[in-house]
VMD Tcl script that draws the C-alpha trace (Angstrom):
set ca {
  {76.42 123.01 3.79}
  {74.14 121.51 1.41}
  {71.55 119.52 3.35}
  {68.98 117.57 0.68}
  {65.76 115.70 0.91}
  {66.44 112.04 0.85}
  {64.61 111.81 -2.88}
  {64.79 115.14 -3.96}
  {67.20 118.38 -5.40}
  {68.73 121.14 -4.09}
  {66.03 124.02 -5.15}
  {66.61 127.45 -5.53}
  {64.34 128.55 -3.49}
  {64.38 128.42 0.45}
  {63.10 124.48 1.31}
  {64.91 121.39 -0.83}
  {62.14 120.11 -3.02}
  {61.42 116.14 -4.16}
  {61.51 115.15 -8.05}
  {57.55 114.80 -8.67}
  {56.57 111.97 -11.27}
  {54.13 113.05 -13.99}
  {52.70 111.28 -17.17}
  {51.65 114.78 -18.79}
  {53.99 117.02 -20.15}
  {51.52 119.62 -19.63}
  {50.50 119.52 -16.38}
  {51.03 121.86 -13.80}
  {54.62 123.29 -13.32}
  {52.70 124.32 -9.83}
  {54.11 121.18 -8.56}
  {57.42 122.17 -7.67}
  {55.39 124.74 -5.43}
  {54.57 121.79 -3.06}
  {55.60 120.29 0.19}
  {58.61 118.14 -0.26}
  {56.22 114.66 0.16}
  {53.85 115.69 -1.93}
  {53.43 113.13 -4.70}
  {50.89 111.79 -7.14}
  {49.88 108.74 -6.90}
  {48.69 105.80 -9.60}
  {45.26 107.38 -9.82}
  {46.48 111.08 -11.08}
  {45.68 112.33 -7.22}
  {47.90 114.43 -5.07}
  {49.44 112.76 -1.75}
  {51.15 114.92 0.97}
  {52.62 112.73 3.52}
  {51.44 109.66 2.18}
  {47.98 110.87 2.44}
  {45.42 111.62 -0.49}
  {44.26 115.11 -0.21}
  {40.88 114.32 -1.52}
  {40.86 111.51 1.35}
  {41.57 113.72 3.69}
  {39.00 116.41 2.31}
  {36.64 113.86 2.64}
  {36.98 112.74 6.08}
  {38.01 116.78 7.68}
  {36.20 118.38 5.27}
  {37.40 122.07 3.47}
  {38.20 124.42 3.32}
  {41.55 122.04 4.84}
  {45.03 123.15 5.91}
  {47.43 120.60 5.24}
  {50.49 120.86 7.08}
  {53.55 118.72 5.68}
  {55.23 117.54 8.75}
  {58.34 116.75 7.69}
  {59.21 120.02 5.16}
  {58.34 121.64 8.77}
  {60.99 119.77 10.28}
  {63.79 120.31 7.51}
  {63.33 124.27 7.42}
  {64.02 124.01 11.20}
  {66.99 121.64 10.76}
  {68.70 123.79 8.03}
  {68.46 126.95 10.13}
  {70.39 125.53 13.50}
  {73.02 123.43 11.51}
  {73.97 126.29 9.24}
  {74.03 128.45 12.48}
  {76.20 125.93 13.88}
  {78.53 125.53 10.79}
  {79.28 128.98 9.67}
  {78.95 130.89 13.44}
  {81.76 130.50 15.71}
  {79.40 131.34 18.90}
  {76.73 130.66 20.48}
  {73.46 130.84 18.27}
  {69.62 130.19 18.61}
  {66.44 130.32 16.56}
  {63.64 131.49 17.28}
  {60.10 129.94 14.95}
  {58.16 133.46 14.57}
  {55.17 132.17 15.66}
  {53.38 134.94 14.49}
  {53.05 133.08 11.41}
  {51.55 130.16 12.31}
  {50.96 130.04 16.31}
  {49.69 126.48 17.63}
  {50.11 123.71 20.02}
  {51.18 121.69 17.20}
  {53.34 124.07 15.15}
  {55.33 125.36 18.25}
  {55.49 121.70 19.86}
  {57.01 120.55 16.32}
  {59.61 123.45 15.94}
  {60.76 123.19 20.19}
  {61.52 119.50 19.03}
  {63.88 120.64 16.67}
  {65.51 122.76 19.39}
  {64.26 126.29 17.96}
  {62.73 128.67 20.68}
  {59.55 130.56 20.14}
  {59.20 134.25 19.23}
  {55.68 135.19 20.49}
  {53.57 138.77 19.64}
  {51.28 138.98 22.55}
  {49.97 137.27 25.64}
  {47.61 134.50 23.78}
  {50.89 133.67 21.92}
  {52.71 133.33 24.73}
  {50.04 130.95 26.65}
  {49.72 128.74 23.75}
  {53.93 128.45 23.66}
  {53.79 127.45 27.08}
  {50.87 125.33 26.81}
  {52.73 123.43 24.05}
  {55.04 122.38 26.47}
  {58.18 125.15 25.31}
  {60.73 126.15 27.89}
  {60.11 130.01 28.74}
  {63.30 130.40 29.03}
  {63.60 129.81 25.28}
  {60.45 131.67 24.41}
  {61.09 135.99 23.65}
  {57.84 138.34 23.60}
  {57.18 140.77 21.39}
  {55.25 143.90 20.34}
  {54.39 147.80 20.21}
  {51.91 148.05 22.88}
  {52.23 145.35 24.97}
  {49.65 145.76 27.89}
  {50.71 145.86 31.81}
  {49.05 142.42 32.03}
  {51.35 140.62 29.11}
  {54.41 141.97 30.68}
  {53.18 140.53 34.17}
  {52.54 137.61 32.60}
  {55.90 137.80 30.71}
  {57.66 138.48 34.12}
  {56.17 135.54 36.14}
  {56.87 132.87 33.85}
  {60.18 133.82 33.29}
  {60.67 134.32 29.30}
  {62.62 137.14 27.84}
  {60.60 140.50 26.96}
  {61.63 142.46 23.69}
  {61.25 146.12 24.81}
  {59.61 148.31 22.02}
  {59.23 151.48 23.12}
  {59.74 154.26 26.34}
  {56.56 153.36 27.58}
  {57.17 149.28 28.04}
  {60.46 150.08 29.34}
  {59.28 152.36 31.86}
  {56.19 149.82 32.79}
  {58.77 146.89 33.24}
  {60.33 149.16 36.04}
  {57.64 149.70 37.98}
  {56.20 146.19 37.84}
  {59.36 145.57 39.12}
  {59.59 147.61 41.72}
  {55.79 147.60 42.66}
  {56.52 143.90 43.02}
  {59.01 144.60 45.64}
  {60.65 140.65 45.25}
  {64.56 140.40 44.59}
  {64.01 137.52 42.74}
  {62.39 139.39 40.08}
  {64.74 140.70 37.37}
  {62.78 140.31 34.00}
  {65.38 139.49 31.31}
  {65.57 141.86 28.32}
  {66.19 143.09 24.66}
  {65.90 146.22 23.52}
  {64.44 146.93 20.00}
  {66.17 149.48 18.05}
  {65.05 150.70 14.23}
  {68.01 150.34 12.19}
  {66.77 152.87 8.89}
  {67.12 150.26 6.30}
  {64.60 150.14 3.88}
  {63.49 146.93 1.24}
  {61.80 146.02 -1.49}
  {58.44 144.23 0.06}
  {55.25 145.41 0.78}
  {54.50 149.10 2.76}
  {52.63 146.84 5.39}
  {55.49 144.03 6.22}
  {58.23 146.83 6.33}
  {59.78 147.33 9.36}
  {63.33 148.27 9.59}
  {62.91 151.70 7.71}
  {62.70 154.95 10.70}
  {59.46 155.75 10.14}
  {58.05 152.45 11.78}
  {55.74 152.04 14.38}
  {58.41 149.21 15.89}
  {61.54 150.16 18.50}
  {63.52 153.11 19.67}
  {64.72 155.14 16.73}
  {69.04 155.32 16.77}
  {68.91 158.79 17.97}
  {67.97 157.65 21.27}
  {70.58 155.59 22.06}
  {72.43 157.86 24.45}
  {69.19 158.71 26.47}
  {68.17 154.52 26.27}
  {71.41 153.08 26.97}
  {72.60 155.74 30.18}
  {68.09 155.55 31.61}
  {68.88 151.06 30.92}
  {72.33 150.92 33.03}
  {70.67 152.59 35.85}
  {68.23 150.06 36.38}
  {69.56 147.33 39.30}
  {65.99 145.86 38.79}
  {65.71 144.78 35.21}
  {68.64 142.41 32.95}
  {68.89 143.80 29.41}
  {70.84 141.30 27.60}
  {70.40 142.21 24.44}
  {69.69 144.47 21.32}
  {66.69 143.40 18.29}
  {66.01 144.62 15.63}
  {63.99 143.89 12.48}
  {63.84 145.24 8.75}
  {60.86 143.55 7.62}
  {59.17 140.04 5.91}
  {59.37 138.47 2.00}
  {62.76 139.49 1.69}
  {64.90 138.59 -1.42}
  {68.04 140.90 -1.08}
  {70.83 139.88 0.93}
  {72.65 142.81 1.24}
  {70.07 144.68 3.93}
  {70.55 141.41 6.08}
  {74.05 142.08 5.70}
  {74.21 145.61 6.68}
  {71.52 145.51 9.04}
  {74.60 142.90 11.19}
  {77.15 145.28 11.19}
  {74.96 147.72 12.23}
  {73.96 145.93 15.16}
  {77.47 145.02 15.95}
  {77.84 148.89 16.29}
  {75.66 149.56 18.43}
  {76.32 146.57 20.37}
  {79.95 148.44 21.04}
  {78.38 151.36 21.42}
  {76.32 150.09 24.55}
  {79.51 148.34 26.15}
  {80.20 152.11 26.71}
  {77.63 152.71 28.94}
  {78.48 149.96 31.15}
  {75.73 147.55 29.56}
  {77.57 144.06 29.80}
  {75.20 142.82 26.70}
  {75.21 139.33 25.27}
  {72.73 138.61 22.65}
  {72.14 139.99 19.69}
  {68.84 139.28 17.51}
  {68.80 139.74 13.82}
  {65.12 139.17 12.77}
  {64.09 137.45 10.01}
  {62.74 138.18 7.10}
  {63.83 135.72 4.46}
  {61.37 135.37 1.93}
  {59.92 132.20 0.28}
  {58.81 130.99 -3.19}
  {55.00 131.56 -4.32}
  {55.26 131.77 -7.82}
  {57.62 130.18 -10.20}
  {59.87 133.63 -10.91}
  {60.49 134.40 -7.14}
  {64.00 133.40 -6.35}
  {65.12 134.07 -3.17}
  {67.78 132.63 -1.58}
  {68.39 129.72 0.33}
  {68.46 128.98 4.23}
  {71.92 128.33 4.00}
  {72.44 131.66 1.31}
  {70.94 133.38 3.75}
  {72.31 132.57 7.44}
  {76.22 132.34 5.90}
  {76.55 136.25 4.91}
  {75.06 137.36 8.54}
  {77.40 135.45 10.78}
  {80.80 136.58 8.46}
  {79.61 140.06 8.97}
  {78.82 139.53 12.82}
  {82.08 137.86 13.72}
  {84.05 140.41 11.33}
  {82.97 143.18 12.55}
  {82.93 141.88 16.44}
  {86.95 141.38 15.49}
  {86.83 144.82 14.31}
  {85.45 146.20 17.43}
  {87.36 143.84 19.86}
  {83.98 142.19 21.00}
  {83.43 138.91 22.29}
  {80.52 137.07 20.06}
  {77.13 137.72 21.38}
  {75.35 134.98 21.15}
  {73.33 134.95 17.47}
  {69.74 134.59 17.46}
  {67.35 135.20 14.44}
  {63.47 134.43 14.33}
  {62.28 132.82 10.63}
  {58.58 132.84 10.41}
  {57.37 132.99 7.07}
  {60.60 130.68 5.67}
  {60.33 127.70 7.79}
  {56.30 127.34 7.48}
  {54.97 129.07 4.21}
  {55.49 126.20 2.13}
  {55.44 123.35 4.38}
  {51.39 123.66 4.33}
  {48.74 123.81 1.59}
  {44.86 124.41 1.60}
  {42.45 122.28 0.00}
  {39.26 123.60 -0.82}
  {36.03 122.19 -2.87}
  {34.68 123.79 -6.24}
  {31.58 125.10 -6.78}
  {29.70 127.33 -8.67}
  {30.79 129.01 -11.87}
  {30.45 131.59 -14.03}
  {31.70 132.76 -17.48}
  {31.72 135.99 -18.69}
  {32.67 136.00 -22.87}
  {35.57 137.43 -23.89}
  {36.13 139.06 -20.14}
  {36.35 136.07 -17.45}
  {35.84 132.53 -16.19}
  {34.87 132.50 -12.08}
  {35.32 129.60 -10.69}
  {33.99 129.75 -6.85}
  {35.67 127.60 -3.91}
  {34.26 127.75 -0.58}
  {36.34 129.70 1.94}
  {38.43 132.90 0.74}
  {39.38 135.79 2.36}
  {38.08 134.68 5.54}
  {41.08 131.55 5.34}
  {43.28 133.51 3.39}
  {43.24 137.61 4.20}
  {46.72 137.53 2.11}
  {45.32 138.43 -1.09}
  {42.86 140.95 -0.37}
  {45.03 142.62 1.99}
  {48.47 142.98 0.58}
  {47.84 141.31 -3.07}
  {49.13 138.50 -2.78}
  {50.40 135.63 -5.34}
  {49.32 131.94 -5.54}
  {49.77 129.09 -7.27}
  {47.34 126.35 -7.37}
  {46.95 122.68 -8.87}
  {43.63 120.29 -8.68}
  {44.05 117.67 -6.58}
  {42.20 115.11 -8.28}
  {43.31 116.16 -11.65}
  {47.12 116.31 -11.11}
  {48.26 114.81 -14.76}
  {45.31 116.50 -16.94}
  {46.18 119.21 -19.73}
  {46.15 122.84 -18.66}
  {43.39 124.27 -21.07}
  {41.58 127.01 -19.06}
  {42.83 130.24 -17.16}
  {40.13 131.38 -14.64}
  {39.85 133.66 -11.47}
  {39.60 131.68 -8.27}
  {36.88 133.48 -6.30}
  {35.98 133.19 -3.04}
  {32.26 132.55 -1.87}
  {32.69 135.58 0.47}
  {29.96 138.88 0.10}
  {32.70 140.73 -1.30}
  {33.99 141.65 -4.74}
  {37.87 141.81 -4.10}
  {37.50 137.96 -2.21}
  {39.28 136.78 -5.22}
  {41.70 134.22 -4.19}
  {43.74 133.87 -7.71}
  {43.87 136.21 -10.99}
  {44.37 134.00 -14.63}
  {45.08 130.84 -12.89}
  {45.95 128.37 -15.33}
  {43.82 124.74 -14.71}
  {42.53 122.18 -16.37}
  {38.67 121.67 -17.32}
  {37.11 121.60 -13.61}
  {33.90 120.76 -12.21}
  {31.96 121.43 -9.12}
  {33.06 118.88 -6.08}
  {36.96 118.65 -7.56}
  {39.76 119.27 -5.13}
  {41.60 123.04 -5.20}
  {44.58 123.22 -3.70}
  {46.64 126.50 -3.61}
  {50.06 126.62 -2.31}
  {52.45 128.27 0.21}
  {49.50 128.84 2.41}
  {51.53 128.11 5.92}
  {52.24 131.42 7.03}
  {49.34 134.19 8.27}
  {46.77 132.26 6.50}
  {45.19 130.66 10.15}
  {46.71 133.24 12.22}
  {45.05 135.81 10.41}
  {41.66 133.81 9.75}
  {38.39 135.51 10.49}
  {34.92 134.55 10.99}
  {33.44 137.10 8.06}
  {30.40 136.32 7.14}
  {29.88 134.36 9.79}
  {32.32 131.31 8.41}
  {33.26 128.98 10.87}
  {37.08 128.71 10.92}
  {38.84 125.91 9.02}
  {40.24 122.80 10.43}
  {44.22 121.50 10.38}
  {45.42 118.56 10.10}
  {49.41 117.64 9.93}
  {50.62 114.67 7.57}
  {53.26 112.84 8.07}
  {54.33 108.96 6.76}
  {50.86 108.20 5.96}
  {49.19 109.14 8.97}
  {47.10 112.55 9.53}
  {46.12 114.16 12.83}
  {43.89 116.93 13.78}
  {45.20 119.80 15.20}
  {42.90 122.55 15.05}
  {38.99 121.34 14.91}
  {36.79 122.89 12.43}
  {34.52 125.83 14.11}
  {30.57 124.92 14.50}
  {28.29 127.10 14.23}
  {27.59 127.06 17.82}
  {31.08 128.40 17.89}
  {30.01 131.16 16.22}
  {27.99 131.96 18.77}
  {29.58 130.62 22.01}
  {30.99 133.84 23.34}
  {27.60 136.16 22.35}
  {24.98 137.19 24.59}
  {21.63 138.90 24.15}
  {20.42 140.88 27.15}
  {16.86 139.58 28.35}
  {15.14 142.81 27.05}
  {15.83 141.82 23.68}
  {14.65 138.83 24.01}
  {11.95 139.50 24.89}
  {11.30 142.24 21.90}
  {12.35 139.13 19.61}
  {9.74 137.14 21.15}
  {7.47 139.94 20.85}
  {7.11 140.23 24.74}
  {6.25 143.56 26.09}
  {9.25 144.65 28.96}
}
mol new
graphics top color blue
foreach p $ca { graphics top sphere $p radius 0.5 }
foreach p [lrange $ca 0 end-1] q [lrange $ca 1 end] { graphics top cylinder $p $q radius 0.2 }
display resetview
């Protein structure tokens, strides 16, 4: 399957990117980093669906998340029709929401037909409120409280079960509720032992993991599951982890799966879906190469339907839940220079204003970016500074040695690949009111998260009377 952009090349990477027009040779080889609309346009500015970024900087303000609509919408196509080509069964994915959770993101990807993978309760509510069929929407997490599995129950989506003490929970909600109508649908999260090159903290196949039953449980799990008439397992999950380049642990962690799905037929568990995760990762700097949507999806269902030959299985039906891969790169931050400083012979800081409190990534797992000015797109490359964010912190540095051209304070920063657990893991630090979204799309931009006042700040603290009255200088 090879499924381009209408003006663009098959990339490498994960997402098909557009030829970009330049008139300097040295300008920024960041481009190819970019949405798939972005473009420059006659006056040496960058456009993302048909929109200037320093328009729209202008008129929402920065820092800016600007999500390209339509690289949104291709990541979600290529997943379900190379599903559909190369698996003989039934198949759905599931947008890891986690990454990026929304009205607007999870309205976009349920119009694509993928379901939602949600981590907690407030996940869940916005999937629903977004208009997403429950019945297409699957729940995750560790420690999921009595109240999210309620809530889970009631409206009918499928639960992920983690751990002894969910499973155990789930049964007496259940039972408490005392309604035959209520049979909570199912998966069961296993830890498969397979480890991967990526970061300690986004590791999560490897046995010691805080995530799912560990394989020497299965006996115990499967003969406790098929002796509950109240609950539906359906299913087995499991997960090795996020920024993945290697194909071969996706590969094994399948036929692994497959095993144990044969394993449970044993024990009388008439199973039927079997999740594979995610994990693919995505292109932040020019030397990551990791493989394609298609590259990826291909190997997993030849091993699945292989090995369910093998075994004399009927095909589950396939699910898998991108996060990072579908919206990393389909969304970019704009932010406005500032201050400066230059240390000789040492460093150049060059100050934005936002940081860690828009984009945790760096600061907590040292993360890469890329970045280009946005009103400078064609100009020569002639200084390499740190990007520092305006944060009261030493390690908010953004970027290390980015390569720019000559700024100056009020030009446009944009840095890259900034979709994915940039706003979902946005803080207020320093008392920063949260950015605003917009998405772009043929020209046209709409707001989908409002900037944060600084009455927002504020909206949800109280001060008790008596110390008001001490800050008034009132005697209680």
């Amino acid at each position: 399957m090879v499924s381009t952009h209408p003006t663009g090349v098959k990339h490498s990477g994960s997402q098909y990117l557009p030829q970009r027009r330049s008139s300097n040779a040295n300008s920024s080889p960041n481009q190819e980093l970019l949405p798939l609309t972005a473009r420059v346009h006659n006056h040496d500015f960058l456009e993302i669906g048909g929109c200037d970024v320093t328009t729209l900087v202008k008129q929402f303000g920065s820092p800016l998340y600007i999500l390209d609509e339509e690289t949104l919408r291709l990541g979600c196509q290529q997943y379900r029709d190379a599903f559909k080509q190369y698996y003989k069964g039934e198949s759905q994915v599931l947008y890891a929401s986690k990454a990026w959770n929304c009205l607007a993101v999870c309205a976009i990807a349920a119009s694509e037909g993928l379901g939602i993978d949600v981590a907690s309760g407030g996940e869940l509510y916005t999937a629903l409120q977004a208009g997403v069929n429950p019945e297409k929407i699957y729940l995750h997490s560790n420690n999921k409280s009595r109240e999210e599995l309620i809530f889970a129950t009631e409206v009918g989506c499928t639960i992920v079960v983690d751990n002894w003490h969910e499973l155990r929970t789930l049964v007496e909600i259940v039972e408490t509720a005392n309604s035959p109508d209520l049979q909570p649908r199912f998966l069961l999260r296993l830890t498969p032992g397979i480890e991967c090159h990526t970061h300690e903290y986004i590791r999560t196949g490897q046995l010691d993991s805080k995530f799912g039953f560990h394989p020497n449980e299965l006996e115990e799990l499967f003969t406790f599951v098929s002796k509950q008439s109240v609950l539906n397992c359906v299913g087995l999950h499991a997960h090795i982890g996020s920024q993945i380049f290697e194909r071969q642990p996706h590969r094994d962690l399948a036929a692994l799966m497959v095993q144990w799905f044969s394993n449970a037929a044993k024990y009388g568990l008439n199973l039927t879906e079997l999740n594979v995760g995610g994990g693919l990762g995505i292109k932040y700097i020019e030397s990551d190469d990791p493989p394609s949507i298609e590259e990826w999806v291909k190997p997993i269902c030849e091993v699945i339907q292989e090995a369910c030959v093998a075994e004399n299985l009927p095909l589950p039906k396939l699910l898998c839940e991108p996060g990072r891969s579908l919206i990393a790169t389909a969304c970019v931050t704009a932010y406005t220079i500032g201050s400066s400083k230059v240390i000789p012979e040492i460093r150049t800081y060059i100050a934005i204003d936002g940081g860690m409190s828009d984009n945790p990534r760096p600061i907590t797992y040292q993360s890469v970016y890329r970045a280009v000015v946005a009103n400078k797109m064609s100009s020569e490359l002639t200084q390499t500074v740190t990007i520092a964010g305006k944060h009261c912190e030493s390690g908010d540095i953004l970027i290390k040695d980015a390569l720019l051209p000559k700024t100056e304070p009020g030009d446009i920063l944009v840095v890259m690949g900034t979709g994915a657990y940039n706003y979902s893991m946005a803080s207020n630090y320093n008392r920063l009111p949260r950015s605003a979204a917009v998405v772009v799309a043929n020209g046209e931009a709409n707001l989908i998260l409002q900037r944060e006042t600084y009455q927002d700040l504020i909206r949800q603290d109280r001060l008790p009377q008596r110390l008001k009255n001490q800050e008034l200088g009132v005697k209680s």
